[in-house]
C-alpha positions in Angstrom: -2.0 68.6 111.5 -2.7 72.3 111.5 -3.0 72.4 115.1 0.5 70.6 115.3 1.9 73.1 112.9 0.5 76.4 115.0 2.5 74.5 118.0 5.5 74.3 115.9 5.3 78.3 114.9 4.5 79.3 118.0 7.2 77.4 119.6 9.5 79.1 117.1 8.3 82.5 116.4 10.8 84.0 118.2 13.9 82.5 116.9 13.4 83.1 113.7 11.6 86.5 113.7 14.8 87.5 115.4 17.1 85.9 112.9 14.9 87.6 110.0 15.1 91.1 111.8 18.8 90.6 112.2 19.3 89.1 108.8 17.6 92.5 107.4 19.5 95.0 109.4 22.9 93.2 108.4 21.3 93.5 104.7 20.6 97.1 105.1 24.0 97.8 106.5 25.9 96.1 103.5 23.8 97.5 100.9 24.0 101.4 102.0 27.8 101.1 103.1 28.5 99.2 100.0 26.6 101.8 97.6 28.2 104.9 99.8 31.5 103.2 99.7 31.4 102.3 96.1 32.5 98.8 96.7 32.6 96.9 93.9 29.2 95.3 92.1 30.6 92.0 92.3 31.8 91.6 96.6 28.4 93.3 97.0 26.4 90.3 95.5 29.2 87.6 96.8 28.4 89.0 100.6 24.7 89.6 100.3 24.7 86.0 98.8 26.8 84.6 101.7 24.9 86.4 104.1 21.4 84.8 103.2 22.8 81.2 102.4 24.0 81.4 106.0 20.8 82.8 107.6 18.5 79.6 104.9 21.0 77.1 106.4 20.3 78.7 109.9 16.5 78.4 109.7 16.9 75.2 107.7 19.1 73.3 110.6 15.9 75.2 113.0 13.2 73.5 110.9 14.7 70.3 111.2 15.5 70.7 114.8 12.5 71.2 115.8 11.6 67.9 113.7 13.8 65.8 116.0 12.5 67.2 119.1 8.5 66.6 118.1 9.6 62.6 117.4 11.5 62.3 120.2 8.9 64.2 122.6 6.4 62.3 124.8 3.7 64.0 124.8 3.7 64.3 121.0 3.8 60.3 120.9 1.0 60.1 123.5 -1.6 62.0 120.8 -3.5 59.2 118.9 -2.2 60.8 115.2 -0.8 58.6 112.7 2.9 59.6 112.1 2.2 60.8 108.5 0.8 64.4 110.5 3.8 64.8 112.4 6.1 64.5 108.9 3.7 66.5 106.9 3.2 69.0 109.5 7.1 69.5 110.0 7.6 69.5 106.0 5.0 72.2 105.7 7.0 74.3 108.8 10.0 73.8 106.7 8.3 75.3 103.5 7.4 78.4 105.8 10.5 78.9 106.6 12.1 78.5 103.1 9.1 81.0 102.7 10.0 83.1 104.2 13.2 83.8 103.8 12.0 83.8 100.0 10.2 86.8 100.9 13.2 89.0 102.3 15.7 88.0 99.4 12.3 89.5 96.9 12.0 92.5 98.6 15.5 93.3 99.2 16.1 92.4 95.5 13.2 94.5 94.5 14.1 97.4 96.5 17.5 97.5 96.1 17.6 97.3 92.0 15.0 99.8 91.4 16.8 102.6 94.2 20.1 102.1 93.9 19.8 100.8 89.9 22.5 98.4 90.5 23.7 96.3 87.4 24.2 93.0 87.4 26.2 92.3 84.1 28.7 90.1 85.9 25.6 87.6 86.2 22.4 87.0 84.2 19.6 84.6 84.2 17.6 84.0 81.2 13.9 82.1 80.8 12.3 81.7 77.6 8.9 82.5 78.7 6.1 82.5 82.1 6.2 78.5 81.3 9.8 78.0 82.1 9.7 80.7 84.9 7.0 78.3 86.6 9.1 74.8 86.0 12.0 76.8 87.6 10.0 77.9 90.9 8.6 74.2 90.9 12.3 72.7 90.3 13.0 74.8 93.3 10.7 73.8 95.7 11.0 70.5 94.7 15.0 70.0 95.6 14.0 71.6 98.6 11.4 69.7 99.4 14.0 66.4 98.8 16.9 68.1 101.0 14.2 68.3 104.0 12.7 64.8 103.2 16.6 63.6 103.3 17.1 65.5 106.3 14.1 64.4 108.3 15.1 60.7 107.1 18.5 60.5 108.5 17.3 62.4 112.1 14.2 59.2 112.2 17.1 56.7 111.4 19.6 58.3 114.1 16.8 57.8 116.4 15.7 54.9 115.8 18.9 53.3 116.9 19.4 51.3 120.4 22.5 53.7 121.0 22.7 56.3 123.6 24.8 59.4 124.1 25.8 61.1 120.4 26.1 57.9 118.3 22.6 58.0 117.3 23.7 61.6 116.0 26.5 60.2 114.0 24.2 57.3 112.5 22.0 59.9 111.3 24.8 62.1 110.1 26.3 58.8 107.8 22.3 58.1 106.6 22.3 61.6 105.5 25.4 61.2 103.3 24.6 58.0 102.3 21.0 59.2 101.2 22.5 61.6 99.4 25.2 59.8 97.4 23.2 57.0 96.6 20.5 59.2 95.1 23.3 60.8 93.0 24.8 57.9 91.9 21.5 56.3 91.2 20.5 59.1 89.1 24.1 59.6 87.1 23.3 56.1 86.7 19.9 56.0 85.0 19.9 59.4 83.6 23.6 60.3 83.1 24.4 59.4 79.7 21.0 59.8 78.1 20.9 63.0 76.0 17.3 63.2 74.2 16.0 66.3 75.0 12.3 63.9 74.8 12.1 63.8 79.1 13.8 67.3 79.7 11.9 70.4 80.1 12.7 74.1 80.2 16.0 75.9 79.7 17.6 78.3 81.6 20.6 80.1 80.4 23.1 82.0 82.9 26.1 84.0 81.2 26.8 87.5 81.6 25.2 90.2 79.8 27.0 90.2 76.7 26.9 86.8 76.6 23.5 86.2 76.6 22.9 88.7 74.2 25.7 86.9 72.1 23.5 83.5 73.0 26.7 81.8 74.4 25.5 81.3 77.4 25.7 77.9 79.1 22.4 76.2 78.8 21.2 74.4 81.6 17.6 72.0 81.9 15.4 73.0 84.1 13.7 70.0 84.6 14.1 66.2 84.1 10.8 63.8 83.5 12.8 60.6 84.3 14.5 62.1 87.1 11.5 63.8 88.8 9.6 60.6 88.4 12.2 58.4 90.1 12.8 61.7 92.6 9.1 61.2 93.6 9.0 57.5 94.2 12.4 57.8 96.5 10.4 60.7 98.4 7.3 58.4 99.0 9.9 55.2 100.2 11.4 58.2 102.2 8.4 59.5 103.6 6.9 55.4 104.2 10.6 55.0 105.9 9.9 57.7 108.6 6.2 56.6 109.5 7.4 53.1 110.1 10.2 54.4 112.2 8.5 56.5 114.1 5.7 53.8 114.3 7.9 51.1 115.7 10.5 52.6 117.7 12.2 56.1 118.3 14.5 56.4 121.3 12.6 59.0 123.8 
């Protein structure tokens, strides 16, 4: 798997160093013209945050890209691996990237606050403690995780069809909405109307400053037992659904 992954990075190094370098300049740009301008507090954070949602998606529709061309490329299927190595070895690609990008929003964040002390009283984020601050990295990583498995799904479904030319592309394109729907419904279903705060875990409030302080700030759980439980058995059917797939038939 590891050896599959370093092909993976290698084959991508470029693109995305590239996007990263660009993605940091742009950054740089909008926060020193923004700060010399005296722009206000609020476009700043609505373009810095439009700015790295469209380089994640970027790196994100790269991740899974390259996903679709290992299960469609030959000599990947000549190597006697199980299929399991090629999803966990793209999943764990994925991760990197989301990693990485993870690392520039940080330091920029970091940087940024403590030299140009900019306040942020339009928008505030409140954990209780190091225990909530963990469930919400964890909730994180884990609807990630879920968007990729989805993702990676729909592309091994798409492919698996007996269609040529770009209707495989559209197959996979419905799977992914469909996926995606059904898990919501699904959910809203199950958990939707229960309220007992028994299965849910964490809080996180966001408000603005004063109303934090206040504590009228909407209250949101972090985390749902029921719902990661049932989250966790749709990933394994998901993750059993792409070995199968790519075990039977993917069109080359």
């Amino acid at each position: 798997m590891m050896k599959l992954l370093k092909y993976d990075i290698k084959q991508n190094a470029n693109t995305l160093l590239g996007l990263a370098a660009v993605l940091v300049i742009v950054q740089g740009f909008l926060s020193i013209a923004g700060n010399l301008r005296h722009w206000d507090g609020e476009i700043i954070f609505v373009l810095t945050l439009v700015l790295y949602l469209t380089a994640a998606i970027i790196m994100i529709v790269q991740a899974c890209k390259t996903f679709a061309n290992n299960i469609k490329a030959y000599h990947r299927r000549l190597l006697p691996l199980h299929p399991i190595w090629t999803i966990l070895s793209s999943l764990l690609f994925s991760w990197l990237v989301g990693l990485m990008i993870t690392v520039i929003i940080a330091v920029h964040a970091s940087l940024y606050l403590s030299l140009a002390k900019f306040p942020l009283d339009f928008v505030n984020i409140e954990l209780a403690g190091a225990k909530d601050v963990i469930l919400m990295i964890f909730s994180i990583i884990w609807v990630y995780t879920l968007l990729i498995l989805t993702i990676f799904t729909s592309i091994t479904i798409g492919a698996s069809v007996s269609i040529q030319g770009k209707a495989g592309t559209w197959v996979g394109i419905i799977s992914f909405f469909l996926i995606q729907n059904g898990i919501s419904w699904l959910e809203n279903l199950l958990f939707g109307e229960n309220d007992t705060t028994m299965l849910n875990y964490g809080t996180i409030h966001f408000g603005t400053s004063e109303e934090i302080r206040s504590g009228t700030a909407e209250a949101v759980n972090i985390m749902s037992l029921g719902s990661l439980l049932f989250e966790v058995v749709l990933a394994g059917l998901m993750i059993y659904t792409i070995s199968y797939l790519l075990s039977k038939r993917v069109q080359i």
